[in-house]
C-alpha positions in Angstrom: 0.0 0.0 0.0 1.1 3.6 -0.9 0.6 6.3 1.2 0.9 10.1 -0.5 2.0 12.8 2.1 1.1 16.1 0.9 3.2 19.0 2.7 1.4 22.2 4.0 1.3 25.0 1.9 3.9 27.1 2.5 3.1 30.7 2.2 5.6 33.7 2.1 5.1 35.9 5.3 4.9 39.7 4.7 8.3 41.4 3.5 10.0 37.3 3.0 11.9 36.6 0.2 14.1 34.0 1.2 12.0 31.6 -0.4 14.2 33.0 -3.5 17.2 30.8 -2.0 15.5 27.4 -3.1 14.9 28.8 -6.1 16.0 26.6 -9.0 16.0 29.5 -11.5 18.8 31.1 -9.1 22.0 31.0 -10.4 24.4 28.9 -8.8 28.2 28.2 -9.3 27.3 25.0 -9.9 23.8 25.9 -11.7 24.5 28.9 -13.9 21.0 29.2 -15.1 21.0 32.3 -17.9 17.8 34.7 -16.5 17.0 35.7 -20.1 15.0 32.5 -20.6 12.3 33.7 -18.2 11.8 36.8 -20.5 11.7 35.1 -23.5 9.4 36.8 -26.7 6.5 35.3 -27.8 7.7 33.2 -30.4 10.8 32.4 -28.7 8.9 28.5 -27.8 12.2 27.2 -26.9 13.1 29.6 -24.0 9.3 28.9 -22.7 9.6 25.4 -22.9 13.3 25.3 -21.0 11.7 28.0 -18.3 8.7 26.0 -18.1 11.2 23.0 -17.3 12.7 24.9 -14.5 9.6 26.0 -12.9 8.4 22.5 -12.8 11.2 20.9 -10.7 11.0 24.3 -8.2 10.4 23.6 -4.8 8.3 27.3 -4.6 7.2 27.2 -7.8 3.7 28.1 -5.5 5.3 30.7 -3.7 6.9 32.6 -6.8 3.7 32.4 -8.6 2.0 34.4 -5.6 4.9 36.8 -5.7 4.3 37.5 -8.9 0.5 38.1 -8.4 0.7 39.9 -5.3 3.4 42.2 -6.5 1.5 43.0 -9.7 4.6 41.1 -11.6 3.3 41.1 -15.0 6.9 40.7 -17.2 8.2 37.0 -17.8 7.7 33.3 -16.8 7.2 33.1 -13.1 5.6 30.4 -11.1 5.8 27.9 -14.4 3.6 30.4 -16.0 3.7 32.8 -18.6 2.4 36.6 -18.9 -0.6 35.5 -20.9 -1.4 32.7 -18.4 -1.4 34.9 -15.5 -3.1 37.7 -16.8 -6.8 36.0 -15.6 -4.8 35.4 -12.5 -4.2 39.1 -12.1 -7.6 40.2 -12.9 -9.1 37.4 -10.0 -6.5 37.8 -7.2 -8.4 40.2 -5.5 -11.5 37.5 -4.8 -9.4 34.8 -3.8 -10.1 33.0 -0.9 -7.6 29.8 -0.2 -8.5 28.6 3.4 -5.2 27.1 3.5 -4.1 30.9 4.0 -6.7 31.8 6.3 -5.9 28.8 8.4 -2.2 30.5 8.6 -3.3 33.8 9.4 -5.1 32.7 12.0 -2.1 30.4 13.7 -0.7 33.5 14.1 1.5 33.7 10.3 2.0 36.9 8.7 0.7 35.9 5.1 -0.2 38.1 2.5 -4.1 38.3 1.8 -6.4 39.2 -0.3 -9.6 41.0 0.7 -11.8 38.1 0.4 -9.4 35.9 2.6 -9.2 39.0 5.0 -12.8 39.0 5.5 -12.8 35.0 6.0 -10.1 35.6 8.7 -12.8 37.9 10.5 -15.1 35.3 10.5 -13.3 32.5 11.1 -11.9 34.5 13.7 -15.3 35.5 15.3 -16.4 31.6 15.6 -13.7 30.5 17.3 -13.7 32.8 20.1 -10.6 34.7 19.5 -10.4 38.1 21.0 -10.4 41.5 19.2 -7.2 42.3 20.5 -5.9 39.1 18.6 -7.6 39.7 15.7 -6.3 43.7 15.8 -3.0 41.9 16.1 -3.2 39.0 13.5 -4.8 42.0 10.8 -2.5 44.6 11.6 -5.7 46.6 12.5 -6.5 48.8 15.5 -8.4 47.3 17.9 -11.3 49.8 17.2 -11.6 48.8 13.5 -11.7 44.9 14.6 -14.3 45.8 17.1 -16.1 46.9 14.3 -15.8 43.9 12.4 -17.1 42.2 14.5 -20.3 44.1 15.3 -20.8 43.9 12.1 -20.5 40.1 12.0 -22.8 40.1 14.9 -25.6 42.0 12.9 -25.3 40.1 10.3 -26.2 37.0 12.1 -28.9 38.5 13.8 -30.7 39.9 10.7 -29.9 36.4 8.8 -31.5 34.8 11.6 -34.5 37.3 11.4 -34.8 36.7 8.1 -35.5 32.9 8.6 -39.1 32.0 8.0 -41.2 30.5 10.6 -43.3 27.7 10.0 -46.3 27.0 12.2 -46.9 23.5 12.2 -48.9 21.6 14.6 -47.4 19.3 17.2 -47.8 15.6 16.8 -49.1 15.5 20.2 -52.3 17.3 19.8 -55.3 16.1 18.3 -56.1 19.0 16.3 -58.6 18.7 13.5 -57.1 20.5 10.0 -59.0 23.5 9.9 -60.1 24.5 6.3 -60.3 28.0 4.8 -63.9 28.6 5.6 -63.2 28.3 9.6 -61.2 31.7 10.1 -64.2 33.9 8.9 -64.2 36.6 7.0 -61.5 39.9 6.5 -63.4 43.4 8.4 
């Protein structure tokens, strides 16, 4: 029997680029690796194809690719991708929500988010009992705007909760007779 491990994600914390050290595009002295194949032209297939190579024995291959996003990177091959290929990844990055990276915030990692993750932080945060001050502290918000949050998160419920129909069916105990529409009378 075979047994597949899978590794947890590792993100790059805010202002960490030693990821860039595992690397395989880094030039070694005993990996000289020319940087002009990851800005190839478009018709240059052969400097894709050997970039594309690279990226896909890279150990952050992951982590370079959000790099490039986050950082609005929109020249060469990074994460085993092209310009053209992450161009739809551009334009979405702002509504992605990977729980792996909520999950990290909340243990207390300083990961880059988008505002769609930041807002799942807030409520993950918010049913699981952590404190404002934590949250202020995990957000790199006052503790004033994560109060805030999570009034709002609070009022939210509530009204969704309001907002839930209520059905008025008879009890199983009771031996009520069904009642037809001519035994509530008439509208004054």
């Amino acid at each position: 029997m075979t047994t597949t491990r899978t590794s947890p994600a590792r993100h790059r914390s805010l202002g960490d680029q030693t990821w860039q050290d595992e690397a395989v595009c880094r030039s070694t002295e005993y990996n000289p690796v020319d940087p002009d194949i990851f800005f190839p032209e478009p018709d240059e297939t052969d400097k894709i194809t050997t970039a594309k190579s690279l990226c896909g024995q890279c150990p952050v291959r992951r982590t370079c690719l959000d790099a490039a996003l986050e950082g609005g990177d929109t020249d060469g091959i990074r994460g085993g991708l092209t310009e053209e290929e992450r161009g739809p990844l551009h334009e979405r990055l702002a509504s992605r929500l990977d729980y792996s990276r909520v999950n990290a915030t909340i243990a207390g990692r300083d990961v880059h988010l988008t505002q769609a993750e930041r807002r799942a932080v807030i409520h993950a945060a918010y049913h699981h009992g952590v404190s404002e001050q934590r949250l202020a502290w995990l957000l790199k918000i006052t503790e004033e705007h994560a109060q805030k949050r999570y009034r709002e998160i609070r009022r939210a419920e509530r009204n969704r909760d309001l907002d839930q129909p209520t059905t008025n069916t008879p009890s199983p105990d009771t031996d009520s007779e069904c009642l037809g529409r001519d035994d509530f009378g008439t509208a004054a």
